[in-house]
C-alpha positions as CSV (number, residue, x, y, z in Angstrom):
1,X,12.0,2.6,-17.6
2,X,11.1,5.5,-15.0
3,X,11.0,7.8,-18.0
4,X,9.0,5.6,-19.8
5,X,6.4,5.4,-17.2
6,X,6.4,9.1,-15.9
7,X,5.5,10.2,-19.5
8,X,2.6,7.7,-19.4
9,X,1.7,8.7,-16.1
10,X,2.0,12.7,-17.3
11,X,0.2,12.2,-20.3
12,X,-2.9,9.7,-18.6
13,X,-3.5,11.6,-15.1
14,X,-0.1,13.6,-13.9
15,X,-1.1,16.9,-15.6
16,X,-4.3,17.3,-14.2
17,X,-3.6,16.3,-10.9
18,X,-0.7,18.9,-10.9
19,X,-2.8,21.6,-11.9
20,X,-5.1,20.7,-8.8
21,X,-2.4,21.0,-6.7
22,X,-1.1,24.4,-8.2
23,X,-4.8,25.8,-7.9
24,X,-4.9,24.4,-4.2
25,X,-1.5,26.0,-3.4
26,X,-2.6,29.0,-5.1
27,X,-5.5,29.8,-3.4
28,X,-3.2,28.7,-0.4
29,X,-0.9,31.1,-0.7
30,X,-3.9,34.4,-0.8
31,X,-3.8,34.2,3.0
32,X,-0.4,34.6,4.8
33,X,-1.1,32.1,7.6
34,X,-1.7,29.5,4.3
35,X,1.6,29.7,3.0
36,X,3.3,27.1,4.4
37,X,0.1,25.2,3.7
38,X,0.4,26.3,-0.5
39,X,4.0,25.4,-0.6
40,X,3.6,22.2,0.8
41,X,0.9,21.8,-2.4
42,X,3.7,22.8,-5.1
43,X,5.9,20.4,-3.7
44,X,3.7,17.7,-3.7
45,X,2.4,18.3,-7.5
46,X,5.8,18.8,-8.7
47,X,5.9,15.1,-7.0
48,X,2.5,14.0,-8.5
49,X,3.4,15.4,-11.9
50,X,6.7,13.4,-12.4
51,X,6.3,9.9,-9.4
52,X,8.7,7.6,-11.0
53,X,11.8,7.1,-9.2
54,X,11.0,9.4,-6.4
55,X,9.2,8.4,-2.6
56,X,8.0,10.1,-0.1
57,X,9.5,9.7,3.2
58,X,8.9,10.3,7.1
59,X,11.1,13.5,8.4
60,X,12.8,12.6,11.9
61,X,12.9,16.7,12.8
62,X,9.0,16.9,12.0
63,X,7.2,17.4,15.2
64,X,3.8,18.2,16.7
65,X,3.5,21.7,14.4
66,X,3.2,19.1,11.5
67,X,0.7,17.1,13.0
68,X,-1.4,20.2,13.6
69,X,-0.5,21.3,10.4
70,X,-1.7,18.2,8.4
71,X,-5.1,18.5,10.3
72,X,-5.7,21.9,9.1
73,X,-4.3,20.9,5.2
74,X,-7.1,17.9,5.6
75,X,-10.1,20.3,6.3
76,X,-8.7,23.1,3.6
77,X,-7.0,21.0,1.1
78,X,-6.2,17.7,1.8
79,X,-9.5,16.0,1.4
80,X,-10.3,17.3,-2.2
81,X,-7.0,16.1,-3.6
82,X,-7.2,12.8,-1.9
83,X,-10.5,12.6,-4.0
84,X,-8.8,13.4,-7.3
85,X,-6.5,10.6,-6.7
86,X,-9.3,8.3,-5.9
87,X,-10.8,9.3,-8.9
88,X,-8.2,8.8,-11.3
89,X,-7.2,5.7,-9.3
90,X,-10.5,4.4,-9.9
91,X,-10.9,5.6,-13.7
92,X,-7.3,4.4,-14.4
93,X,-7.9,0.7,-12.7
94,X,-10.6,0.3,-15.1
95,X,-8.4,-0.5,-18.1
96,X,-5.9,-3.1,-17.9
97,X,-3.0,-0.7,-19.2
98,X,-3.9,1.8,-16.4
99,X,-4.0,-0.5,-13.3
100,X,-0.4,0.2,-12.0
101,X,-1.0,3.9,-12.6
102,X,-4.4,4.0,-10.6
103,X,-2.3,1.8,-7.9
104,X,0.6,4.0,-8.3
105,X,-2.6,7.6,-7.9
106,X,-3.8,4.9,-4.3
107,X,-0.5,5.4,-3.1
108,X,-0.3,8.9,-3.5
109,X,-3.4,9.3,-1.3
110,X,-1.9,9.2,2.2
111,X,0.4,11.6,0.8
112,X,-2.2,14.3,-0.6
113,X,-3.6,13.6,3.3
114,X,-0.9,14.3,5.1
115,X,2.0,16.0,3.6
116,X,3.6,18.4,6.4
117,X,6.8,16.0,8.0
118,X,7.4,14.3,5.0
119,X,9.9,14.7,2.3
120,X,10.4,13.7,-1.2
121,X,13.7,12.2,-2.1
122,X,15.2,10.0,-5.3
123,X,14.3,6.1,-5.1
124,X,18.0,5.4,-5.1
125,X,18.8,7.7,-1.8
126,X,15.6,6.9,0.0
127,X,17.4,7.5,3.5
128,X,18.6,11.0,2.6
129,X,16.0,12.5,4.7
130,X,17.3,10.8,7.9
């Protein structure tokens, strides 16, 4: 069923919000300082390409470097993705067949927020991270 609904998910909204994360972590990764900041970006759109059976989880060993981090990701990147998924979200919910997919682009929002501490790990080992 998670394959089912991932190529659903690729085919209505998953590539294009993958390529907004891979031009974000692009243009990211120009500047040294934004490396971390691009990577972080790839991650996540690998994430937002393929959601089904994966979750995002709170790291333990993520202190206040992430918190500073996810402020700076807000102003630089943060904010515009957050938009795309609201966007879809909103497009998708608008059909019957693409309400849980614009749920499923809600959900993702906190994550294209905040991203630094987190970590994405299998449905079926959601502790792994702990």
């Amino acid at each position: 069923m998670k394959t089912i609904l991932n190529v659903i998910w690729l085919i209505l909204c998953g590539v294009w919000m993958f390529l907004g994360y891979v031009l974000a972590g692009a243009l990211l990764c120009i500047t040294i300082i934004g490396i971390p900041f691009g990577i972080a970006a790839f991650r996540i759109g690998v994430y937002a390409l393929w959601p089904f059976g994966y979750t995002a989880v709170e790291r333990r060993d993520a202190g206040t470097g992430s918190f500073v981090g996810n402020v700076l990701w807000v102003i630089l990147a943060g904010w515009w993705l957050a938009l795309g998924h609201i966007v879809t979200g909103v497009l998708l919910c608008v059909t019957i067949i693409g309400i849980p997919f614009g749920i499923a682009n809600f959900k993702l929002i906190p994550l294209s927020l905040m991203p630094l501490g987190k970590e994405i790990v299998p449905t079926d080992r959601p502790f792994a991270a702990r």
